[in-house]
C-alpha positions in Angstrom: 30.5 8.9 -50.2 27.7 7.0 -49.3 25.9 8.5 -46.2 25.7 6.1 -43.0 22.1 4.7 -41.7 21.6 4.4 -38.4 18.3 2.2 -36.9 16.8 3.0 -34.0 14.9 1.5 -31.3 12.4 1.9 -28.8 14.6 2.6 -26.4 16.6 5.6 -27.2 13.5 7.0 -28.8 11.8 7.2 -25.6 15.0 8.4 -23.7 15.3 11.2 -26.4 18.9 10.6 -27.2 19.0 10.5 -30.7 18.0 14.1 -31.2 20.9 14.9 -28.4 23.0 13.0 -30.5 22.4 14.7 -33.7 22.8 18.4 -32.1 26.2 16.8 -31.0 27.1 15.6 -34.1 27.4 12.4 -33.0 25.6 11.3 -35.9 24.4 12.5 -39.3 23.0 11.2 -42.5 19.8 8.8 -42.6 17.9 8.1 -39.9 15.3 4.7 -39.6 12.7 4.3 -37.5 11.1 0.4 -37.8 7.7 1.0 -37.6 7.8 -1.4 -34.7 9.1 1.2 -32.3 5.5 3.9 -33.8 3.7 1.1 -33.4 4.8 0.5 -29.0 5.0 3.9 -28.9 1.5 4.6 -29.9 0.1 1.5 -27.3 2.0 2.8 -25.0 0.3 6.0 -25.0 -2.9 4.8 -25.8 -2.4 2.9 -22.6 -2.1 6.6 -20.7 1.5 5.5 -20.5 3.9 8.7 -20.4 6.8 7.1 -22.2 4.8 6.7 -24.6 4.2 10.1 -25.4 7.7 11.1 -24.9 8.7 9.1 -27.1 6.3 10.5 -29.5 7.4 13.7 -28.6 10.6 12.6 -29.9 9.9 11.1 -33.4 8.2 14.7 -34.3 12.2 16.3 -32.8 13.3 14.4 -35.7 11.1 14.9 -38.3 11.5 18.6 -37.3 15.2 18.0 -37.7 15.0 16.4 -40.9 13.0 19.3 -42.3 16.1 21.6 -41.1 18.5 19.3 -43.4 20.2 17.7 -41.0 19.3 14.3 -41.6 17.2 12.1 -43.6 14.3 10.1 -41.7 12.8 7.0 -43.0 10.0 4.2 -41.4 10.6 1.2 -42.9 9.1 -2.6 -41.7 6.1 -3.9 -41.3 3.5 -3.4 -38.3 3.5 -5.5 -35.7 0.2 -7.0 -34.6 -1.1 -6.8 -31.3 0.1 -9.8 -29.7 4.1 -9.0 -30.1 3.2 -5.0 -29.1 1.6 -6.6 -25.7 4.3 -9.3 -25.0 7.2 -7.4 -26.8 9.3 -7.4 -23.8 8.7 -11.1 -22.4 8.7 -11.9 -26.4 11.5 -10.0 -27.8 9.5 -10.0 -31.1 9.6 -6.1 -31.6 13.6 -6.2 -31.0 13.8 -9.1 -33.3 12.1 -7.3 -36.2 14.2 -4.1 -35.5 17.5 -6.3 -35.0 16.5 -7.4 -38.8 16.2 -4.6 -40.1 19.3 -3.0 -39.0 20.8 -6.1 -40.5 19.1 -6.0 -44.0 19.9 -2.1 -44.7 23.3 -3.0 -43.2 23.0 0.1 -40.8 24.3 0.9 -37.1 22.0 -0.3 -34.3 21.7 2.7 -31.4 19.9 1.4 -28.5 20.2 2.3 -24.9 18.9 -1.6 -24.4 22.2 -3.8 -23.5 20.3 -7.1 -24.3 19.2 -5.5 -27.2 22.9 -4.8 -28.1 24.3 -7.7 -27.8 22.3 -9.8 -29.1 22.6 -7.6 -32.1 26.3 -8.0 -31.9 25.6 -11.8 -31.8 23.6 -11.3 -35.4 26.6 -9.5 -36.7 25.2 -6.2 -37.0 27.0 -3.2 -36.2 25.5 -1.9 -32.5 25.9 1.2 -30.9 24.9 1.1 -26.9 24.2 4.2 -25.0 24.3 4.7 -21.8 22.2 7.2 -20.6 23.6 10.3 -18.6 22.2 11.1 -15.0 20.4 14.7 -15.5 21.6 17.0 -12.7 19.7 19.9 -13.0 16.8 19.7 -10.6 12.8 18.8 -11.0 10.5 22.0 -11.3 8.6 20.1 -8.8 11.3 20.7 -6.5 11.0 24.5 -6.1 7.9 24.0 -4.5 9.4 22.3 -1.5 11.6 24.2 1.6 13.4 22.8 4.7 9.6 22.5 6.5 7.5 21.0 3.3 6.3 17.7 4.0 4.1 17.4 1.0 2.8 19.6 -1.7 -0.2 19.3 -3.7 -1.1 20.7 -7.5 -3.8 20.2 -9.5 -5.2 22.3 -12.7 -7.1 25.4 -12.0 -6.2 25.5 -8.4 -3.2 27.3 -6.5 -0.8 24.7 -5.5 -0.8 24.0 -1.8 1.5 22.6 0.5 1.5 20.9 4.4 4.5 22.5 6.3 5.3 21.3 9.9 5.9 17.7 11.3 3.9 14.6 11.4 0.1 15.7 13.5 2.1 19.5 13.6 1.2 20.9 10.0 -0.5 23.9 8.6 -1.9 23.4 4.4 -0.3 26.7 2.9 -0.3 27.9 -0.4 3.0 27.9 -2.7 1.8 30.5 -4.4 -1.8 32.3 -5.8 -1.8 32.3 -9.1 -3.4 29.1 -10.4 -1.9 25.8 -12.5 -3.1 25.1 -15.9 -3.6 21.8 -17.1 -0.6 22.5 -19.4 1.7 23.4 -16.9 0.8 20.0 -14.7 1.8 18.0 -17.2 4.6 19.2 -18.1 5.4 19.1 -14.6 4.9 15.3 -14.7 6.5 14.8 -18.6 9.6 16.1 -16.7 9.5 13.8 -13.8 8.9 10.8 -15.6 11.3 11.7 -18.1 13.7 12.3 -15.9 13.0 8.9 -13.5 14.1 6.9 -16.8 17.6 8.4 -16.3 18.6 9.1 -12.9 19.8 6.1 -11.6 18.2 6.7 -7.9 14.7 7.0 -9.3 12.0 4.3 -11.2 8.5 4.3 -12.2 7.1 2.0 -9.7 3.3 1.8 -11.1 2.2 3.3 -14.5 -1.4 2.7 -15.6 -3.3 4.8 -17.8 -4.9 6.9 -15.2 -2.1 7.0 -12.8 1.8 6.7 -12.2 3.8 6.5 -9.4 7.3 7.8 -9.8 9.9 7.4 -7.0 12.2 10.2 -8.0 15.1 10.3 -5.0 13.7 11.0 -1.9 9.9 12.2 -3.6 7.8 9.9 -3.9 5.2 11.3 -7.1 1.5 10.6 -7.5 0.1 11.6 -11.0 -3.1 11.0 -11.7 -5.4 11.8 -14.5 -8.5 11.5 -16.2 -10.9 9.8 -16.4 -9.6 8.4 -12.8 -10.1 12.1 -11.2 -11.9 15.2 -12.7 -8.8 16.7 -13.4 -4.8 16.8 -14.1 -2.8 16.6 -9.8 0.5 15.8 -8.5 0.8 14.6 -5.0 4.5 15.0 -4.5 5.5 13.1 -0.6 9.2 14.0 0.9 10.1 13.0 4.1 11.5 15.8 6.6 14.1 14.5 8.4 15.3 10.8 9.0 15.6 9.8 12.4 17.3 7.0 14.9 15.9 4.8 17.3 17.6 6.8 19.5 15.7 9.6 18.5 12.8 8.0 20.0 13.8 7.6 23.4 12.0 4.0 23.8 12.2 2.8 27.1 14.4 -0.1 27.6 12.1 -3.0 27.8 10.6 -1.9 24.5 14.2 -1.7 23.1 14.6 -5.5 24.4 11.4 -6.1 23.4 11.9 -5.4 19.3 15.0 -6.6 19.6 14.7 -10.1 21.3 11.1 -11.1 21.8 8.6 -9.5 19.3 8.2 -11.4 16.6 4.9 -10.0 14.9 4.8 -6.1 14.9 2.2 -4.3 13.4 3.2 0.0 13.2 -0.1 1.1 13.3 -1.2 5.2 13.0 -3.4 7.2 10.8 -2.2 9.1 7.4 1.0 11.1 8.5 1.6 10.0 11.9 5.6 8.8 11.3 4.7 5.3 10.9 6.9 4.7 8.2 9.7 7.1 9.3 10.0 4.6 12.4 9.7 1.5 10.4 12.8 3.0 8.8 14.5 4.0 11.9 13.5 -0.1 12.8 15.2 -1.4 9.6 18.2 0.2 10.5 18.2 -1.0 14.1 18.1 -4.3 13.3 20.6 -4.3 10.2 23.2 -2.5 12.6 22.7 -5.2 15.0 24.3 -7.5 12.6 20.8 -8.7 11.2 19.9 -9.4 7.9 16.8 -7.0 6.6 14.8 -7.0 3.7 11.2 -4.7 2.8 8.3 -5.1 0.7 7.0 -2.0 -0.1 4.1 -0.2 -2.6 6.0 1.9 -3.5 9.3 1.6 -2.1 9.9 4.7 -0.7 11.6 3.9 2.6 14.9 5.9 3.0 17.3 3.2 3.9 21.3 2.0 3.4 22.3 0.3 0.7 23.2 -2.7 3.0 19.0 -3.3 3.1 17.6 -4.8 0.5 13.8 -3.5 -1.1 11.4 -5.2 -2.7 8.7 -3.7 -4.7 5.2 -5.5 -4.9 4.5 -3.8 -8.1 7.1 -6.0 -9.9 6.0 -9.1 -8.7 3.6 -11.1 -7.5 2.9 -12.1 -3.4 4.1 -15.4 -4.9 7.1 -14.3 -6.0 8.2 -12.5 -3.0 6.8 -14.9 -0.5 9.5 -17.5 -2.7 12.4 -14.8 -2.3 12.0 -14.0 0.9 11.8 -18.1 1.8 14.8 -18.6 0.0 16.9 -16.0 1.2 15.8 -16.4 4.6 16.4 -12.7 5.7 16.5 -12.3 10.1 14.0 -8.8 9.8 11.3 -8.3 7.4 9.7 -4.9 6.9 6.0 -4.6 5.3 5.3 -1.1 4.3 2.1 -1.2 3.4 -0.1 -3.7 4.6 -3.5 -2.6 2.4 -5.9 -5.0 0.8 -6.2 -9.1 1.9 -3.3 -10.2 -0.5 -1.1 -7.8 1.3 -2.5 -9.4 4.9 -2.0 -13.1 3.6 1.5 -12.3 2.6 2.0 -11.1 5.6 0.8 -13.7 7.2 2.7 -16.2 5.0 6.1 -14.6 6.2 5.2 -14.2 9.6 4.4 -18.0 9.9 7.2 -19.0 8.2 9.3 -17.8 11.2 10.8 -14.3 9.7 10.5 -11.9 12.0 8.0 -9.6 10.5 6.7 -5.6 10.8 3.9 -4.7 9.3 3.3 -0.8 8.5 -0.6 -0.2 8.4 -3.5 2.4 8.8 -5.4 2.9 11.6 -7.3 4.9 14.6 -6.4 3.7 16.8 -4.4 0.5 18.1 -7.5 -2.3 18.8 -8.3 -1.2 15.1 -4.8 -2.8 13.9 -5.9 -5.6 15.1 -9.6 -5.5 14.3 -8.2 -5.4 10.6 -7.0 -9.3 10.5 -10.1 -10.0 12.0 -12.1 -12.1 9.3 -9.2 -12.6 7.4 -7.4 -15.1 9.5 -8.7 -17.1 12.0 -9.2 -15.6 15.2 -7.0 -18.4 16.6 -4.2 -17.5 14.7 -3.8 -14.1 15.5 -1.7 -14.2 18.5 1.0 -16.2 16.1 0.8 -14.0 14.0 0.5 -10.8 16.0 2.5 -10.3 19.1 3.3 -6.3 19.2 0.4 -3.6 18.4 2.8 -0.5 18.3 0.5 3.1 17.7 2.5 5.9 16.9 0.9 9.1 17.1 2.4 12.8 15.6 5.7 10.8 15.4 5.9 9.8 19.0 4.9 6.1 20.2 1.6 6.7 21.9 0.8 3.1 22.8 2.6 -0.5 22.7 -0.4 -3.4 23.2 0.9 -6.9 23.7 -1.0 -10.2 22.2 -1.1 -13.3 24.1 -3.7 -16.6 23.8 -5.4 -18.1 27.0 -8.0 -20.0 28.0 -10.3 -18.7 30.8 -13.1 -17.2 31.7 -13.9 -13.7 29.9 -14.2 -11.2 32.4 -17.7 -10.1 33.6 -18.5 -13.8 33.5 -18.6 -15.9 36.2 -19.4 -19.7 35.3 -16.5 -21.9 34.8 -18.2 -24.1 32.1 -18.3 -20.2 30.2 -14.2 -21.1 29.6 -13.1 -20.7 26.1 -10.1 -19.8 24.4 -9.5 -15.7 25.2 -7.3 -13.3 22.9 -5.6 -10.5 26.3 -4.5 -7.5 24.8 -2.4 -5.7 27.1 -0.4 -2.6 27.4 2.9 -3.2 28.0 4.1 -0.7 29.7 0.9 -0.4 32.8 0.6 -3.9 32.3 -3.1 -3.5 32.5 -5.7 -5.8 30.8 -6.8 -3.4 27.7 -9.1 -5.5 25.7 -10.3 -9.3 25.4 -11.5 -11.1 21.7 -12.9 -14.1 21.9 -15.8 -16.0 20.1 -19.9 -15.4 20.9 -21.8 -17.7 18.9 -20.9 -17.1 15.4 -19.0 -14.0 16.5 -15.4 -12.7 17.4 -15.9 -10.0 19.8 -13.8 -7.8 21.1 -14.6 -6.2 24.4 -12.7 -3.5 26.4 -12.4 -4.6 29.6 -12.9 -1.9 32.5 -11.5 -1.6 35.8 -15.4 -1.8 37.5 -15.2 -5.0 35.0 -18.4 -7.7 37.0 -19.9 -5.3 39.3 -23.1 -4.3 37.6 -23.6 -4.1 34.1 -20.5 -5.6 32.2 -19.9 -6.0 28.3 -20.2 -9.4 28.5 -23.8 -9.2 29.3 -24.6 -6.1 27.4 -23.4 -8.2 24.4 -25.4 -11.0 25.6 -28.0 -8.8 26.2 -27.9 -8.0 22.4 -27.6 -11.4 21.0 -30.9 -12.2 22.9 -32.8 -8.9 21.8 -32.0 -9.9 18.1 -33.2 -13.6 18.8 -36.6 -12.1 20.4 -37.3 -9.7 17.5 -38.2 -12.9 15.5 -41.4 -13.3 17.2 -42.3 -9.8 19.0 -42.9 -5.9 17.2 -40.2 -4.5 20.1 -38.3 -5.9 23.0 -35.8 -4.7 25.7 -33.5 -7.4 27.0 -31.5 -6.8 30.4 -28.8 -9.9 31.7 -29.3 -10.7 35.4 -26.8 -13.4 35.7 -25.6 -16.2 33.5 -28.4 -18.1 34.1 -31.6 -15.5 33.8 -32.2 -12.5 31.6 -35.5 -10.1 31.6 -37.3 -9.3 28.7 -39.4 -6.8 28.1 -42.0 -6.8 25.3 -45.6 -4.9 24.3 -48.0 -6.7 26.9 -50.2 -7.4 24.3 -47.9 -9.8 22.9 -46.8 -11.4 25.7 -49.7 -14.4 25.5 -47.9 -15.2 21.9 -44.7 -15.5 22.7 -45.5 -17.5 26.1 -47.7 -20.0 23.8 -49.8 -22.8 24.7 -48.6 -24.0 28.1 -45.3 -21.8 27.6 -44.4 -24.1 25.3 -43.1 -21.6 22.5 -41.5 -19.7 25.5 -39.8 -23.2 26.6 -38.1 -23.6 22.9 -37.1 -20.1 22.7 -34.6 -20.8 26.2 -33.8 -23.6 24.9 -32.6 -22.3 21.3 -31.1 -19.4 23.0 -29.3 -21.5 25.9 -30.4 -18.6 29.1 -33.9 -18.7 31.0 -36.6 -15.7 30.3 -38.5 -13.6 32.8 -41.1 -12.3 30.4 -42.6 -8.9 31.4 -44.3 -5.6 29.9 -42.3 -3.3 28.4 -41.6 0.0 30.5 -42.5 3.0 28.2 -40.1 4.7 30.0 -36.9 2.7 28.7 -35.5 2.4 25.5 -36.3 -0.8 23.0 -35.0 -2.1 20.6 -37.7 -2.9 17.7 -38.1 -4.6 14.6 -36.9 -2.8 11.2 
């Protein structure tokens, strides 16, 4: 009897279910591998791709099986060339060539690629699909975790260390002493990528060829390699516990607040504060009250209901989202993380479309949140875009500072013809006037505003004071410039100088007032007070 031939493809090589198969006895006889699927499989890995080199991994299982007697193996085809290995998938061109050749030796198809199966089936060839089976067994990863582990850290010839305790509560411990070898890493991060191919509740979320991100479950994996760090590490993130807004214990107004009025919230906090485990609790809030939510996230690792929908940024472009998101006008957006500018003008883009949007984003504190979309948007525009600074601190809300656009008088001013168009940042729950941004010159400042604010020395005039010390360093070694009033200023500069900068009939010193838009009391410097002088 004529012994059956089966063709494989890229697809169950790299999910290593045709040597699975063949211990089963699900198949026997000759094997053929196109040399399409070598030739992905070797770009892949060249790429620093781990699929790649699992699937590798797998083509040597077989030939080690063939040796044993257990099958035949055989690459047949031609080599692709470099444009259909780059655009194979948006192509199809590898498939193709594999679909033909399963045809032509008049051999079963396996692939665990449904398009790839029935368009087989559509040739007439005889197709096998597999579906994949969810592995239950645990990640080695995972024994490095307990009920307290927030994160753990590993990296080759070092101990592997992990931060126990709660968001601004933890303590860096090690798992254990012995060091990692490099061998040992990756085989660490072999399994979870491996294994994020098959569970259903886990994807690859960014794979380049010095770093992956792997969302396994709840983990959220960072592998990185050379030549991107000095060495093999795994950064493996799980979230303690997941909390309500309940759990919180806003106080009402705040409550009413998100749920009514804000419309522009930025969660700002540094690097393990709880930001994101309150954006979550946020999501849900809303979506229980009968809202519809969607996120963006890099990577999408929020720990959310199936009833919310998450977008990853990593499979498409700020374009493509913003046109989702437009389209299927959702009540509640959730931005986790606002990073780099395209991240800011999406954000933007949304909130000015009329979602109602939260951003998650780093920061020191809450003015810094909104120092960040300073010089990328107009400084107009941020109140519309911004209406909610919310600064959470060792997973508590520390601070909630309200937006709001006037036009007045900045304070520690005094002239009404000073008026301009004033950015109040305000705390909501003292009420009290935190901080005020407007425009200097060619500046956006942004001053804090004290309760002694215009008796004596104010930021106003100390910024004034600047602004005219870096005008007078044009024309004098050193100067010290003090604000009397909005009218006056004193300036003191090496006596020496003082004829030169007066000029011939104080012409020179007339200009200078007039280019700087304040009259100048020109007087010796003071050895005894600081100056500022030319570098």
């Amino acid at each position: 009897m004529e012994e059956e031939s089966f063709v494989i493809d890229t697809s169950v090589v790299i999910e290593q279910a045709v040597s699975k198969m063949i211990e089963d006895g699900e198949i026997s006889g000759r094997v053929i591998v196109p040399k399409a699927v070598l030739a992905e499989l070797e770009h892949q890995a060249n790429s620093g791709k781990e699929i790649g080199l699992l699937g590798l991994e797998e083509l040597q299982t077989l030939q080690k099986i063939s040796s044993e007697g257990k099958i035949s193996i055989e690459f047949v085809g031609t080599r692709p060339n470099l444009y259909q290995i780059e655009f194979a998938k948006a192509g199809g061109e590898i498939d193709a060539m594999i679909r033909d050749i399963a045809y032509n030796e008049n051999a079963t198809l396996i692939t665990a690629d449904k398009i790839q199966g029935e368009s087989a089936k559509a040739l007439g060839v005889k197709t096998r699909i597999i579906i994949i089976e969810k592995y239950e067994k645990e990640l080695e990863l995972e024994k490095f975790f307990d009920e307290k582990t927030m994160s753990v850290h590993l990296k080759e010839d070092c101990p592997p260390l992990a931060k126990r305790g709660g968001p601004g509560n933890w303590v860096l411990t090690k798992v254990r002493e012995e060091n990692l070898t490099q061998a040992h890493i990756q085989g660490i991060a072999k399994e979870a990528v491996e294994k994020s191919r098959i569970d259903p509740k886990a994807f690859i979320e960014v794979s380049r060829p010095g770093s992956t991100i792997v969302q396994y479950r709840n983990y959220r994996i960072i592998i990185v390699k050379p030549p991107v760090s000095d060495g093999w590490e795994i950064t493996a993130v799980k979230p303690l516990k997941k909390l309500n807004i309940e759990d919180y214990s806003l106080p009402q107004e705040i409550l009413n607040r998100l749920k009514e009025k804000a419309q522009g919230v930025i969660i700002a906090g540094e690097t393990g504060s709880g930001k994101s485990t309150f954006a979550s609790a946020i999501a849900e809030f809303y979506a229980d009250n009968n809202k519809v939510v969607k996120t963006v996230e890099s990577p999408r690792d929020l720990v959310l209901p199936d009833k919310i929908t998450q977008y990853s940024k990593n499979f498409a472009t700020s374009e493509e989202i913003h046109d989702i998101l437009f389209l299927s006008r959702p009540d509640n957006v959730i931005f986790d993380e606002v990073r780099d500018t395209p991240d800011f003008k999406l954000y933007v883009d949304i909130r000015l479309g009329g979602s109602s949007c939260i951003g998650v984003l780093h920061s020191a504190s809450p003015i810094d949140a909104i120092q960040r979309f300073i010089g990328r948007i107009d400084t107009g525009m941020i109140p519309s875009v911004l209406d909610t600074i919310i600064f959470v601190e060792k997973g508590t809300i520390n601070k909630v500072f309200v937006l709001k656009m006037s036009v007045k008088v900045p304070s520690g001013m005094s002239e009404a013809d000073l008026a301009r168009p004033v950015i109040d940042v305000t705390d909501f729950e003292t009420k009290k006037l935190m901080y005020e941004i407007y425009s200097y010159g060619e500046e956006t400042v942004v001053i804090p505003v004290s309760e002694t604010q215009g008796r004596g020395s104010s930021p106003a005039k100390n910024l004034a004071a600047r602004q005219i010390e870096k005008e007078m360093l044009k024309y004098v070694s050193e100067v010290e410039a003090e604000v009397i009033d909005e009218h006056k200023a004193i300036v003191r500069i090496p006596e020496d100088e003082i004829g030169k900068i007066i000029g011939k009939g104080g012409q020179r010193i007339a200009e200078i007032e007039k280019k700087i838009g304040i009259g100048l009391d020109v007087q010796p410097t003071n050895s005894e007070r600081p100056k500022k002088r030319r570098r």
